[in-house]
N, C-alpha and C positions, 0 to 999 in steps of 0.2 A: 090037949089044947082046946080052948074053946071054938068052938065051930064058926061063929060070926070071925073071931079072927084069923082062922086058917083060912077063909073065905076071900078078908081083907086082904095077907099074905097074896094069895093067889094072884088078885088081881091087881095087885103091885104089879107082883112078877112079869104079869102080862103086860102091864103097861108099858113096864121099863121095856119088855122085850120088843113091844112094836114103837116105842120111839125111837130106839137104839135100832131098830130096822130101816127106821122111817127115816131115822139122823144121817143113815149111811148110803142109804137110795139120795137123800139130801146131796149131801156130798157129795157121792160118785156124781151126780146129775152136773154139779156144778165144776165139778171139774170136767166134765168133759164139753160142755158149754165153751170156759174156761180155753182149752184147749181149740176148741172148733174156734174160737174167736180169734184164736193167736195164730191157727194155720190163714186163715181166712183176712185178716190184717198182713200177715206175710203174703199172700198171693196179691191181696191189694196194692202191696208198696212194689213187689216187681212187675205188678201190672202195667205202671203209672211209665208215661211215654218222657222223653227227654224235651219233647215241644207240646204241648198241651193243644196247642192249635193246629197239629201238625193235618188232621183228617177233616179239618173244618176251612184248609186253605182253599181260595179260589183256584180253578185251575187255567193255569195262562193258555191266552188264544194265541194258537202258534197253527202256520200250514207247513206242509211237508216239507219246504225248503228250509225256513226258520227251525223246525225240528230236528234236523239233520246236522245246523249249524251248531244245535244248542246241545247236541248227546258228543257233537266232535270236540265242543269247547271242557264237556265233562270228563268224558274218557279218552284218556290218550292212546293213543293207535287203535281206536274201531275201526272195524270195516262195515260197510253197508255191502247189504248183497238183496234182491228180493227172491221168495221164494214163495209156490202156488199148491194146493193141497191137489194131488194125484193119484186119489186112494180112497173108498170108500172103509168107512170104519169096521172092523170086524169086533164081535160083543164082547165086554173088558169080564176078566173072570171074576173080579172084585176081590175081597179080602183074604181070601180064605184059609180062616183061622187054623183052622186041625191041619192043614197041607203044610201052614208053614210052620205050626209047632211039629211034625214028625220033619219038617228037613231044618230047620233048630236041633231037634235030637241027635240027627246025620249029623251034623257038623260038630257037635259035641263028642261024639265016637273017634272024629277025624282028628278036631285041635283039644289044647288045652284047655279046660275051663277054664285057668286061671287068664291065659292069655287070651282067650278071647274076650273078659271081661275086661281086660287091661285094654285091650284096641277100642273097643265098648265107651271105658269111660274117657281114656284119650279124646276118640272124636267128641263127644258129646262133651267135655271141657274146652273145646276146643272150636265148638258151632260156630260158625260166622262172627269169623276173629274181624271187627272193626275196620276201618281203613287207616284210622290213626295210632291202631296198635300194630297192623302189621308194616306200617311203617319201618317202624322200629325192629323187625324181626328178618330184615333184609337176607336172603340168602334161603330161608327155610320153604319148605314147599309146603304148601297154601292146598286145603280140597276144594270141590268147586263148590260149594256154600259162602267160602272168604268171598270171590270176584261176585257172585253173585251180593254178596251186599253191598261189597262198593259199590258197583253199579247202581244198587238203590238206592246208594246212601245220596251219589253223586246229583241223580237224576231229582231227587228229590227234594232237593235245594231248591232248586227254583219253581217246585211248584207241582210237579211232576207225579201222577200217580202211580208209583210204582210196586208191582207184586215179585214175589216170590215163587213161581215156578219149581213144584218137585216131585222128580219123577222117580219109580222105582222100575224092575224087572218085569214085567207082565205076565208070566209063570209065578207060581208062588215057591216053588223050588228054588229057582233063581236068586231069589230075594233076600236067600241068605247065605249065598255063594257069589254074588256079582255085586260091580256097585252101585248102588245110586248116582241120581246128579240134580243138582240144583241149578236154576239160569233166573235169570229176572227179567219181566215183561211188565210192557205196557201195553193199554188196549187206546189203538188211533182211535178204529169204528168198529161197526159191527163185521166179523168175521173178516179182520184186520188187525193186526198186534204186530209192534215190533218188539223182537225178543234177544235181549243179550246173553251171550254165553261166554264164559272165562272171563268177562267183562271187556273181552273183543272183538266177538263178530256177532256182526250186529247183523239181524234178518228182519225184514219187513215180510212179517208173514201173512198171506190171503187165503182164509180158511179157519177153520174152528184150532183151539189148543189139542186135544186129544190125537185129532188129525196130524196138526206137526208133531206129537211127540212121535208118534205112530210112524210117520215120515223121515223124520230127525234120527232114527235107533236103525234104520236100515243100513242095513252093510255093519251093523255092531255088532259085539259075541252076542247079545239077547237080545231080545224086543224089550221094549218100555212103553210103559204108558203113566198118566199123571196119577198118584198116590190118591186114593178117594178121601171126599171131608177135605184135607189138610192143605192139598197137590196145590192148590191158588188160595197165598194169604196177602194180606195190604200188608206192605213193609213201611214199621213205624218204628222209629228207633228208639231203644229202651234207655231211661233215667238209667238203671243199674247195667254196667255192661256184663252182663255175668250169664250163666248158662241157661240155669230157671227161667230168666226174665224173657231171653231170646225165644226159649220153646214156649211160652205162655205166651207172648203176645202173637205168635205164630197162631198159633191156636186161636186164638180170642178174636182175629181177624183173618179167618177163614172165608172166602167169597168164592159162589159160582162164577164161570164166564159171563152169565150174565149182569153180573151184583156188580162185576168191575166198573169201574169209576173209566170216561170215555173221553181224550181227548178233542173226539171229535173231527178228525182228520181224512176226509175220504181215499179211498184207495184208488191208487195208479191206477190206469188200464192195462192189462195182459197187453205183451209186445203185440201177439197175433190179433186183437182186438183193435190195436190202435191202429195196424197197419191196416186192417179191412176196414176200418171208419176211414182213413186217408186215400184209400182208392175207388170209393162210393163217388 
């Protein structure tokens, strides 16, 4: 064969071979674009809230009496009780990972895989079932994530800024042996919240969140304290009522005690306070 065309030949070959390289890097690139655009457009569309305006409403000027009137007109049979933080904090253990994938492991030794997957995906189809759908499911028992949202759903009709409260075990062992609890809270003032739980009792709490939960889990099988990152989210209620939608905008509207949006409502005075100002 002539030399100048085996030459030619060659660098055919080579060329085909890095277009045909280049075509398929092409490709894979755009499909995964492709892809990242269509997960990324789904996480968009169960982002998108059911009131568009919902985080941008004013929040009504109410005092403690008006506020009292207006959680008794939302949920029926609350109780009001007040309660005062009596406990300095002790240091939270925070997440820890390996602790609770070896007692994960444990419990895998103990139950079913299959069955624990099946309670697994039960609750989690089942997150903070609406107030207009468990309507309709009269009879069935409810975890306390359902009352926690009515109560936000409720309070936040008129105007009301309300969070989502969630605690777990404070051992990391625990946490995957005991249950959780969700409540939903509003901030009046600073280190001042009134906090609903089963969407009945109702507490005006004086003191930081941490501190009540800390307070709240005494006399229970474990101690609890608020889940870190997630424990305080703004409750916005989602366009799709569906599972996704609830834990993403959980997420997506994560707030410190600080970041919480404030009614503005000062706190009572302690009984023993008001009685030593009335005898001055």
């Amino acid at each position: 064969m002539c030399p100048m065309r085996a030459r030619r030949l060659e660098s055919a070959s080579t060329s085909r071979h890095t277009l045909n390289r280049r075509s398929f890097l092409d490709k894979s690139m755009r499909n995964i674009l492709v892809v990242h655009a269509s997960i990324m457009g789904g996480i968009g569309t169960l982002l998108q809230p059911k009131y568009p305006d919902e985080l941008h409403r004013e929040i009504p000027k109410l005092d403690q009496y008006s506020f009292e009137r207006l959680v008794q007109s939302s949920l029926e049979g609350v109780t009001f009780r007040e309660d005062y933080s009596a406990s300095a904090m002790d240091e939270d253990t925070g997440i820890a990972p390996w602790q609770m994938a070896h007692a994960a492991a444990e419990r895998l030794q103990q139950e079913n895989f299959i069955d624990v997957a099946c309670d697994a995906y039960d609750w989690a189809s089942n997150y903070q079932i609406s107030y207009e759908r468990a309507a309709q499911m009269q009879g069935d028992k409810f975890d306390c994530n359902d009352p926690a949202r009515h109560a936000c759903e409720k309070l936040s009709q008129p105007g009301i800024p309300t969070y989502f409260l969630s605690t777990w075990p404070t051992q990391p062992r625990d946490r995957l042996f005991h249950d959780w609890h969700q409540m939903a809270v509003c901030k009046l003032h600073d280190r001042y919240f009134f906090i609903i739980d089963q969407a009945k009792d109702g507490i005006f709490w004086h003191g930081n969140l941490p501190e009540f939960v800390k307070q709240h889990s005494m006399g229970r099988s474990v101690p609890m304290s608020i889940i870190p990152g997630v424990g305080i989210a703004r409750f916005v209620e989602p366009r799709y009522d569906v599972a996704p939608a609830k834990f993403l905008l959980q997420f997506a509207h994560m707030r410190s005690e600080g970041e919480m949006a404030s009614l503005g409502i000062h706190p009572r005075m302690q009984p023993n306070i008001q009685l030593a100002t009335n005898l001055q």
